[in-house]
N, CA, C and O atoms as a Tinker XYZ file with bonds, in Angstrom:
   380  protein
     1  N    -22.809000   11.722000   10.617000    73     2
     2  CA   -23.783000   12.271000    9.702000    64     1     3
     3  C    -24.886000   11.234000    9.521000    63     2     4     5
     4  O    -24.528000   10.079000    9.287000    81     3
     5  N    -26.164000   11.508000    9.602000    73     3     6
     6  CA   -27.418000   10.755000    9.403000    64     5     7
     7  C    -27.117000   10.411000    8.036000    63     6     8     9
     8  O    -26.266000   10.975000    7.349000    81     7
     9  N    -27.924000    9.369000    7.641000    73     7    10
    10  CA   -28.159000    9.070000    6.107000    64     9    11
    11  C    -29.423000   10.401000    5.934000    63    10    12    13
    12  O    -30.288000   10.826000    6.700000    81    11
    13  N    -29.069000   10.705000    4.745000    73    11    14
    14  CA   -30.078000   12.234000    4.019000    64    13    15
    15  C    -29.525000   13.481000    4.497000    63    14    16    17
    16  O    -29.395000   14.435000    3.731000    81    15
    17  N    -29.273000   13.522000    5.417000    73    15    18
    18  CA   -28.817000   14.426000    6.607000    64    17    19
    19  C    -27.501000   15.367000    5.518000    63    18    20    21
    20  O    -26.468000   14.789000    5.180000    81    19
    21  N    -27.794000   16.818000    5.106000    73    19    22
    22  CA   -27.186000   17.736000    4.532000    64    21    23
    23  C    -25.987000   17.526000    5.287000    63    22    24    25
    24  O    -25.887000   16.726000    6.217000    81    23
    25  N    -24.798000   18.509000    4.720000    73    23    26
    26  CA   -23.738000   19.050000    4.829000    64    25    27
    27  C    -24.051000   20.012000    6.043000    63    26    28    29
    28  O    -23.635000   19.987000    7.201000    81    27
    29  N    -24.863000   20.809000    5.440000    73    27    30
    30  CA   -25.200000   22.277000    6.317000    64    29    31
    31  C    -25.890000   21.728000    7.957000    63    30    32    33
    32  O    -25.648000   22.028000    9.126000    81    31
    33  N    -26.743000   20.885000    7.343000    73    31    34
    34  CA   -27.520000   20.149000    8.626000    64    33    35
    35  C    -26.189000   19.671000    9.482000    63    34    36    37
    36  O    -25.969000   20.139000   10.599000    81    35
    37  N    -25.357000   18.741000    8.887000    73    35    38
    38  CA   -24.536000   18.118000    9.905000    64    37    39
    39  C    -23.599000   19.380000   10.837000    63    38    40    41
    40  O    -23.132000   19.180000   11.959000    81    39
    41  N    -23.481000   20.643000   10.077000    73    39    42
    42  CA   -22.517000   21.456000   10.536000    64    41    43
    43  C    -22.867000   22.203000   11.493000    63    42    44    45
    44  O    -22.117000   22.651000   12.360000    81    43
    45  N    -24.352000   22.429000   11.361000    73    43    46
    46  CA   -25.113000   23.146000   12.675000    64    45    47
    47  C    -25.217000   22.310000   13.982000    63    46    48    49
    48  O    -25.090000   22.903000   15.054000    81    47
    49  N    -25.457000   20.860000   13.958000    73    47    50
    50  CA   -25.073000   19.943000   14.862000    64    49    51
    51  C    -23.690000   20.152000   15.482000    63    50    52    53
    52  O    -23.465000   20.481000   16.647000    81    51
    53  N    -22.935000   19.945000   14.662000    73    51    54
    54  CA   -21.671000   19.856000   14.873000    64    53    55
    55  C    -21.200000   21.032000   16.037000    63    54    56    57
    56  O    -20.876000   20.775000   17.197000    81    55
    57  N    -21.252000   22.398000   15.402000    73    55    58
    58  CA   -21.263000   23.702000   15.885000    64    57    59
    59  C    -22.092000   23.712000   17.662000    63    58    60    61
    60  O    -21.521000   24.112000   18.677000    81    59
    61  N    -23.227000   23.273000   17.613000    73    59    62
    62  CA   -23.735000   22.738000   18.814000    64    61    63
    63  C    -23.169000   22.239000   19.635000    63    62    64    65
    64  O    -23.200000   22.653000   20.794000    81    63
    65  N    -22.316000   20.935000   19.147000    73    63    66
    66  CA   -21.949000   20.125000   20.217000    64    65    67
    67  C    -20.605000   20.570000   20.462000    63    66    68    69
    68  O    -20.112000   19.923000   21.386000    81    67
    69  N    -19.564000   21.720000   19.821000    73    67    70
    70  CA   -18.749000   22.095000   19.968000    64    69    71
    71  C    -18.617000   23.311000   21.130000    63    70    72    73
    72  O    -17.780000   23.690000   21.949000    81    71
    73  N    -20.440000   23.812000   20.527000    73    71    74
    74  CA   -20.107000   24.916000   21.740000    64    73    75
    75  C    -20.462000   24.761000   22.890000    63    74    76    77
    76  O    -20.222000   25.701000   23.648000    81    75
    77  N    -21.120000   23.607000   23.427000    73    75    78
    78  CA   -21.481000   22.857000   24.650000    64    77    79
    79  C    -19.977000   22.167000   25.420000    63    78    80    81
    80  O    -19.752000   22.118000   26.629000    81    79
    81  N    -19.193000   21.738000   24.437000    73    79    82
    82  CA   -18.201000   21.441000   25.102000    64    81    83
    83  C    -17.548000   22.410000   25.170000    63    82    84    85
    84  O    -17.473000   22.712000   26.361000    81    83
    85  N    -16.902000   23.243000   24.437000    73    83    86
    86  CA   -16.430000   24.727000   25.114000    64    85    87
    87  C    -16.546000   25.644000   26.522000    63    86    88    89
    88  O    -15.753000   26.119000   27.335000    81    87
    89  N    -17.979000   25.613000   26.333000    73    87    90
    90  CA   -19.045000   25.926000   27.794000    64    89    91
    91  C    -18.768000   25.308000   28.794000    63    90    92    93
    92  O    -19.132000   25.739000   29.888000    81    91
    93  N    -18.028000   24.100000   28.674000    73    91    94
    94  CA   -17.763000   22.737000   29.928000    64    93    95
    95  C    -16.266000   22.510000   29.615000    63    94    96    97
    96  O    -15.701000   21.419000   29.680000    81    95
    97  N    -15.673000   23.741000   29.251000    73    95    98
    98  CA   -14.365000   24.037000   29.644000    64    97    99
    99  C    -13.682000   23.189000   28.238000    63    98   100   101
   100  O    -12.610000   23.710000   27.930000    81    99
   101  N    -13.999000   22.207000   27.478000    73    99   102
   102  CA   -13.399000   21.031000   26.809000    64   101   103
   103  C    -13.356000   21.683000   25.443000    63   102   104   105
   104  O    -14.360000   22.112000   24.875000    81   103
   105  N    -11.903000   21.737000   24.864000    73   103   106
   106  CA   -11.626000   22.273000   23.731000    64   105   107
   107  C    -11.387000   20.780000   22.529000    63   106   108   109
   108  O    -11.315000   19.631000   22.964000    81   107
   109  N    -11.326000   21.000000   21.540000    73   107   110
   110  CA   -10.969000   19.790000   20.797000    64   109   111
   111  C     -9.959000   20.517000   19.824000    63   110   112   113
   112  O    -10.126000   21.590000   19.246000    81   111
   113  N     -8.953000   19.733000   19.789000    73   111   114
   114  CA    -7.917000   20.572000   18.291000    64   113   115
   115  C     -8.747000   20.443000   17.620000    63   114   116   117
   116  O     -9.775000   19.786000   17.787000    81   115
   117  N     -8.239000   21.395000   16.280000    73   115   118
   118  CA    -8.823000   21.065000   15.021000    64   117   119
   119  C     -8.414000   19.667000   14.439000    63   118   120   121
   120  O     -9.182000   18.937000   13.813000    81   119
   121  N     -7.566000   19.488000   14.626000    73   119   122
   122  CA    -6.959000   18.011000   13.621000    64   121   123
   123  C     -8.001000   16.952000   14.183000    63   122   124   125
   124  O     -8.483000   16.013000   13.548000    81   123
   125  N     -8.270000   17.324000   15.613000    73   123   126
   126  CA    -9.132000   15.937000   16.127000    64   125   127
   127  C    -10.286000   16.120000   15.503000    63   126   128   129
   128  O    -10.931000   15.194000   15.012000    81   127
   129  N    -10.690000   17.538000   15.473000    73   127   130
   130  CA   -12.454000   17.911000   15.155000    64   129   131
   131  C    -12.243000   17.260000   13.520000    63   130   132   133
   132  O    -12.928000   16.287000   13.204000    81   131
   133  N    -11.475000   17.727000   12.739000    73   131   134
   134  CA   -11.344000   17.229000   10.993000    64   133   135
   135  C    -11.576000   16.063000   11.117000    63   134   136   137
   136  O    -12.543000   15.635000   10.487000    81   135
   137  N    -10.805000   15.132000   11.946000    73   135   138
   138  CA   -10.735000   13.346000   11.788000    64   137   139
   139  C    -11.985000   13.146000   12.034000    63   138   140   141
   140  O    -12.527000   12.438000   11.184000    81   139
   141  N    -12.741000   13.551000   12.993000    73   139   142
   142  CA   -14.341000   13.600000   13.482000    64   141   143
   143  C    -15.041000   13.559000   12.018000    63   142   144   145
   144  O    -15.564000   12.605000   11.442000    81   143
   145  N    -14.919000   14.574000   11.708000    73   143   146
   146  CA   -15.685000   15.273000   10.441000    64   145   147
   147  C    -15.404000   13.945000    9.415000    63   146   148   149
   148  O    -16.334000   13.250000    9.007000    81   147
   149  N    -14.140000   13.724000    9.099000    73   147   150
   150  CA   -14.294000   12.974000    7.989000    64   149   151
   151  C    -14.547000   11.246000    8.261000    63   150   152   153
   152  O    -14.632000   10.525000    7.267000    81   151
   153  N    -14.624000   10.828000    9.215000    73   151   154
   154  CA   -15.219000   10.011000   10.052000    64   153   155
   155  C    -16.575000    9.584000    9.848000    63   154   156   157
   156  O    -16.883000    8.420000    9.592000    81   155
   157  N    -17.695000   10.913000   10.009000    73   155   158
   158  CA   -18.982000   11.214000   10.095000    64   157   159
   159  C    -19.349000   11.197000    8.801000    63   158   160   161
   160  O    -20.484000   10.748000    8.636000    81   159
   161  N    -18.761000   11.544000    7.786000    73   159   162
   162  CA   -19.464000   11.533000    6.693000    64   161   163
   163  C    -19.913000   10.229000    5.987000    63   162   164   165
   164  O    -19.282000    9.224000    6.318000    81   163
   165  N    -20.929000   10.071000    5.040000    73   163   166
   166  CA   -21.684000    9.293000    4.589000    64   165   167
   167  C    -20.539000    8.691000    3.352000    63   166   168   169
   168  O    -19.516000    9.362000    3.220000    81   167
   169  N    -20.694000    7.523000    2.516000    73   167   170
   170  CA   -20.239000    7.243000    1.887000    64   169   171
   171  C    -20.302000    7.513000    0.565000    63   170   172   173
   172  O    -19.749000    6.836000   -0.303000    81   171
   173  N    -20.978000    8.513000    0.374000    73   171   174
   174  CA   -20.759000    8.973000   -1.047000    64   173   175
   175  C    -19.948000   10.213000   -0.938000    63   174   176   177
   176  O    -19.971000   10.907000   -1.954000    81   175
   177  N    -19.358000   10.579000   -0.116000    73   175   178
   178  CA   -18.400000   11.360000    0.286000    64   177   179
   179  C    -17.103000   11.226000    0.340000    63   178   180   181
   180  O    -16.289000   12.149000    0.355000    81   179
   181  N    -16.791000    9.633000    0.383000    73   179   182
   182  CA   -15.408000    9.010000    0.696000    64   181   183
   183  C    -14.369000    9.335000   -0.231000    63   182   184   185
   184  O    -13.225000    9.462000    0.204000    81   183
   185  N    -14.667000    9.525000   -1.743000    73   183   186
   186  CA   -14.058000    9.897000   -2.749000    64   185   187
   187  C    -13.590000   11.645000   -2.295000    63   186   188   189
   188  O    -12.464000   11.988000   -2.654000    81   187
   189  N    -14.253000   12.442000   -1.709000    73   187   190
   190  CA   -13.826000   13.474000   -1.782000    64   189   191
   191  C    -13.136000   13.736000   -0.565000    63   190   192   193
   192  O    -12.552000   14.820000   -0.554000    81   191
   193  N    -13.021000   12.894000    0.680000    73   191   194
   194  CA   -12.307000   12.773000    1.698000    64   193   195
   195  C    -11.022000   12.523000    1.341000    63   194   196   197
   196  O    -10.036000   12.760000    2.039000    81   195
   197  N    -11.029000   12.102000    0.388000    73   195   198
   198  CA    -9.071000   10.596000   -0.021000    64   197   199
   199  C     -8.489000   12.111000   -0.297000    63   198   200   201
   200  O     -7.467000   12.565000    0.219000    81   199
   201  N     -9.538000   12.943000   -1.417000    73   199   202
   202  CA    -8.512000   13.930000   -2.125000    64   201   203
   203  C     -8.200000   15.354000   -1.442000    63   202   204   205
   204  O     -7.319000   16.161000   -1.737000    81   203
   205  N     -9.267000   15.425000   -0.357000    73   203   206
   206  CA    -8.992000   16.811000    0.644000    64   205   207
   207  C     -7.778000   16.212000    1.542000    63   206   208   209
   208  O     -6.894000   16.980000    1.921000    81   207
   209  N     -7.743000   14.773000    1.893000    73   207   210
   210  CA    -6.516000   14.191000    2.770000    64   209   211
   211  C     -5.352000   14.491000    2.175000    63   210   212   213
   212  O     -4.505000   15.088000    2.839000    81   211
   213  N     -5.004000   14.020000    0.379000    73   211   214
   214  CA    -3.836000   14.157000   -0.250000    64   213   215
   215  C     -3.405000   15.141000   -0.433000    63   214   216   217
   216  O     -2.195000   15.364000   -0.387000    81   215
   217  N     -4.539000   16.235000   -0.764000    73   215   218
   218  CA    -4.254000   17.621000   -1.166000    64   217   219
   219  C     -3.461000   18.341000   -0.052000    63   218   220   221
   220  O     -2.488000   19.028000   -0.364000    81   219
   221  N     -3.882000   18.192000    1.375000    73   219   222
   222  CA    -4.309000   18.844000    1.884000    64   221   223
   223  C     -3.225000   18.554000    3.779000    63   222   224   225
   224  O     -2.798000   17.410000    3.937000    81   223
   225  N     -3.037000   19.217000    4.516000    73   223   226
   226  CA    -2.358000   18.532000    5.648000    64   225   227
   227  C     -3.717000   18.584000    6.776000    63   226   228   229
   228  O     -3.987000   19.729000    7.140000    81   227
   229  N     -4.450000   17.652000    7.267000    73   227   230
   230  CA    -5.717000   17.785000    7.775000    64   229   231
   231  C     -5.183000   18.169000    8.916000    63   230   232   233
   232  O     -6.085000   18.288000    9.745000    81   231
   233  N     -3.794000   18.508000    9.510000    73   231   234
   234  CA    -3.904000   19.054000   10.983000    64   233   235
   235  C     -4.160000   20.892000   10.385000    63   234   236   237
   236  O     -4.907000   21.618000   11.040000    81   235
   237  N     -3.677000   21.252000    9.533000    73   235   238
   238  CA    -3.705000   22.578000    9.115000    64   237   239
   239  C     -4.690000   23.166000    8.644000    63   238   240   241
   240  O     -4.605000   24.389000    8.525000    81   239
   241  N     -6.035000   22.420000    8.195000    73   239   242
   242  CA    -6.704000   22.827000    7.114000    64   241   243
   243  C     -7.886000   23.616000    8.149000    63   242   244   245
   244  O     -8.303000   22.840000    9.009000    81   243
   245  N     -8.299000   24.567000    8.194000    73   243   246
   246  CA    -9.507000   25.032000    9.051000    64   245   247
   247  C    -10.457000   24.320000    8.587000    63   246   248   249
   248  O    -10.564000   24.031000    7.395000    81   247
   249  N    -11.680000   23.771000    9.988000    73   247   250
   250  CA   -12.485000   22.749000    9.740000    64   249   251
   251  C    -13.965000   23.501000    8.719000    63   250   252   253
   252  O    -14.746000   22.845000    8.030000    81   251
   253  N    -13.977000   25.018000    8.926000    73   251   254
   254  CA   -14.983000   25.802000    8.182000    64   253   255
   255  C    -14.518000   25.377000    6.390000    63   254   256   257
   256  O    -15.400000   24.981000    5.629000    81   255
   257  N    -13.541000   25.480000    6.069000    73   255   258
   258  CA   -12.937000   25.038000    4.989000    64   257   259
   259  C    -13.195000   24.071000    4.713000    63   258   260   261
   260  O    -13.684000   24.010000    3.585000    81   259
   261  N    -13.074000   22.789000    5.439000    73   259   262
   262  CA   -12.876000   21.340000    5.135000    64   261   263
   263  C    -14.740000   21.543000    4.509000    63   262   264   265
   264  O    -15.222000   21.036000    3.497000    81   263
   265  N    -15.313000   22.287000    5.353000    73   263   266
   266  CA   -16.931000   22.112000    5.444000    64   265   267
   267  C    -17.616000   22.500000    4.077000    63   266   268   269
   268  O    -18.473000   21.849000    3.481000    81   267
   269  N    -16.831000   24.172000    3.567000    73   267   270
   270  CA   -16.807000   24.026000    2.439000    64   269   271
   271  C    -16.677000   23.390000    1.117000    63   270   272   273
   272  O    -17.201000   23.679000    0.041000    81   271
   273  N    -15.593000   22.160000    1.555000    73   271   274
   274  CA   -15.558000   21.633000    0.251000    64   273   275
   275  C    -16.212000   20.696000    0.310000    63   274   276   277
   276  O    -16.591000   20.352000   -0.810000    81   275
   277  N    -16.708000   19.797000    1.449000    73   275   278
   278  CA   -17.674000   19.150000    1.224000    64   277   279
   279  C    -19.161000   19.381000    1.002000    63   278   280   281
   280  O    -20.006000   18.486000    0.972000    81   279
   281  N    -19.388000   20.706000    0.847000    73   279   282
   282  CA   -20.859000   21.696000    0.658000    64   281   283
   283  C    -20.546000   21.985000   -0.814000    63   282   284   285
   284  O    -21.545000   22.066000   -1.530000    81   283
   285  N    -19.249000   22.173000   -1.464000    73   283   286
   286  CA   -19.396000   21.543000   -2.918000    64   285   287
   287  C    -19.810000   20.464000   -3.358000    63   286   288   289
   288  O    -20.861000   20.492000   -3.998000    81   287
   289  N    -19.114000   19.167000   -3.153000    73   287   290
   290  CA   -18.913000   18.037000   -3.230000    64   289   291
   291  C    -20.627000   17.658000   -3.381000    63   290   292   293
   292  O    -21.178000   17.024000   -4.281000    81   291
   293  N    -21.096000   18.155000   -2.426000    73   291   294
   294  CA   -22.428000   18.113000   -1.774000    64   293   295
   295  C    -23.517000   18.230000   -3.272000    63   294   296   297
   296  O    -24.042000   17.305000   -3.891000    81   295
   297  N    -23.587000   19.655000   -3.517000    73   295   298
   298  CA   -23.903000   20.066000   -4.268000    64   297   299
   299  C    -23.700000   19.426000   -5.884000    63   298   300   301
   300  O    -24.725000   19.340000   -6.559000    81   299
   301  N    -22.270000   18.942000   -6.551000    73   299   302
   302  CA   -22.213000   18.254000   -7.170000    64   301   303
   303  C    -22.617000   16.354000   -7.510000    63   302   304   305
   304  O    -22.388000   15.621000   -8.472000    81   303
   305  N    -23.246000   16.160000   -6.273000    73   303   306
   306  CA   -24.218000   14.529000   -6.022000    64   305   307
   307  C    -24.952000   14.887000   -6.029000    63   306   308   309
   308  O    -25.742000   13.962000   -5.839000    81   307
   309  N    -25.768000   16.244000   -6.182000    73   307   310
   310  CA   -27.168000   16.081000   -5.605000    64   309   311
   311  C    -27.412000   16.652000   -7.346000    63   310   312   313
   312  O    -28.527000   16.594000   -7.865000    81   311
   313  N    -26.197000   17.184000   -8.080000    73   311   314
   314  CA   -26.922000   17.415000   -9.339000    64   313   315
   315  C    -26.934000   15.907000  -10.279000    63   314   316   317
   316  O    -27.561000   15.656000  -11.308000    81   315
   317  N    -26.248000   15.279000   -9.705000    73   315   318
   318  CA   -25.981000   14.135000  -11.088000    64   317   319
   319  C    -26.589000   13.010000  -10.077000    63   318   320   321
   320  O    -26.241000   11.851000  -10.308000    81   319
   321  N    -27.163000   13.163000   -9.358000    73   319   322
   322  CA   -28.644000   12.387000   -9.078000    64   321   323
   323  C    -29.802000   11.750000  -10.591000    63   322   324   325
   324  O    -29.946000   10.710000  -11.233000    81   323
   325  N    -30.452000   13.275000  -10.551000    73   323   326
   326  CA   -31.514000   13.149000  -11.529000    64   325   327
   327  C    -30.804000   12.644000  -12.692000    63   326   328   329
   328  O    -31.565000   11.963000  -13.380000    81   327
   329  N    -29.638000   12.724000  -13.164000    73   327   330
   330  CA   -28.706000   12.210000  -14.249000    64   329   331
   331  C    -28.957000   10.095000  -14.770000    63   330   332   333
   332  O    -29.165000    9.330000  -15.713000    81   331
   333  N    -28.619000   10.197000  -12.636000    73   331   334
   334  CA   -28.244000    8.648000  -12.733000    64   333   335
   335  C    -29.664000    7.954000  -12.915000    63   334   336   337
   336  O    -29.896000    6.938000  -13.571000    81   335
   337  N    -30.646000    8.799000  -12.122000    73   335   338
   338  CA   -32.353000    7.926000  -12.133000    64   337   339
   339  C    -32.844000    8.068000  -13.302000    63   338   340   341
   340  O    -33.685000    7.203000  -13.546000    81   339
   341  N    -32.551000    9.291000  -14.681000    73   339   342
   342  CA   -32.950000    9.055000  -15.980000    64   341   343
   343  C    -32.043000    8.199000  -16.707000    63   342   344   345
   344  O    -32.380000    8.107000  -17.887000    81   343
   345  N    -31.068000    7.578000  -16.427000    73   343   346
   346  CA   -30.175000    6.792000  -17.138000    64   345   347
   347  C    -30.733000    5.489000  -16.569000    63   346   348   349
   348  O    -30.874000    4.609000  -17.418000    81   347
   349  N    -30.944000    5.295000  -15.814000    73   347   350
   350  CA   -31.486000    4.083000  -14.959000    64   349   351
   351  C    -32.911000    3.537000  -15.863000    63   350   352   353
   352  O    -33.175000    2.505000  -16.480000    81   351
   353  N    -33.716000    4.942000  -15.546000    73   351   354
   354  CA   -34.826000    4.508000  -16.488000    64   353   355
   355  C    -35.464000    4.533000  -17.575000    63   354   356   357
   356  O    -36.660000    4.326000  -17.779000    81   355
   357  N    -34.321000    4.893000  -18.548000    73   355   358
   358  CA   -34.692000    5.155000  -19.743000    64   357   359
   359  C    -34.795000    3.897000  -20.556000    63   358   360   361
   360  O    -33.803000    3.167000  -20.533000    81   359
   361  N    -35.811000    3.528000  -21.259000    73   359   362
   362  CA   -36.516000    2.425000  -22.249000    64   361   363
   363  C    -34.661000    1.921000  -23.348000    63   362   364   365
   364  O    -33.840000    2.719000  -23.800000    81   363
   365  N    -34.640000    0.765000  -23.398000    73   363   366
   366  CA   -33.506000    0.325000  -24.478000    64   365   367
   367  C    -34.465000   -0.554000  -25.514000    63   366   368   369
   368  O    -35.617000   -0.903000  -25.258000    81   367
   369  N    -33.726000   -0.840000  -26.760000    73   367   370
   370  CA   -34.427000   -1.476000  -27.678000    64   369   371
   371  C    -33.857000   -2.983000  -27.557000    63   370   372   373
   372  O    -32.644000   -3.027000  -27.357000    81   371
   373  N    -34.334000   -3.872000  -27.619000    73   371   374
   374  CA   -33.989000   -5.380000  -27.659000    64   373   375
   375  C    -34.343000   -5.371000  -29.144000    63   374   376   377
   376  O    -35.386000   -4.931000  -29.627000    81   375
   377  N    -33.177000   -5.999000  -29.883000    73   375   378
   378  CA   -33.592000   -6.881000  -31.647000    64   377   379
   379  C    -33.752000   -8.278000  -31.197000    63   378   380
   380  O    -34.022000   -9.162000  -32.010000    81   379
């Protein structure tokens, strides 16, 4: 995954290079494609990787799924963004 680079963005890539290797005969399990996936992701993601791993048996989990919850995950950083840059810059009083 690029730095900035969406969820959705990385998955259309992804989907690409899956169906090019398909086309050239080359299948990938899912368990390999998941390890890929959680591999690729950026580090503000890592927290939600530990708990889809614990929750979860990553040879079993369909990778459209895995994609989903990180398109939550996604969605929940990008709201408590503006959170952290008004906490950042909000004026304090010195006595």
């Amino acid at each position: 995954m690029r730095e900035g680079e969406s969820i959705t963005d990385m998955q259309k890539r992804l989907n690409l290079i899956m169906n090019n290797l398909q086309g050239l005969g080359k299948v990938i399990p899912m368990e390999e494609l998941n390890c890929k996936i959680f591999e690729s992701v950026t580090e503000e993601f890592n927290n939600k990787v530990c708990v889809i791993e614990e929750a979860n048996n990553v040879n079993e989990i369909p990778s459209n799924e895995l994609m989903g919850n990180l398109m939550a995950e996604e969605l929940v950083v990008e709201i408590n963004k503006p959170r952290k840059k008004a906490n950042a810059t909000k004026p304090t009083l010195a006595l």
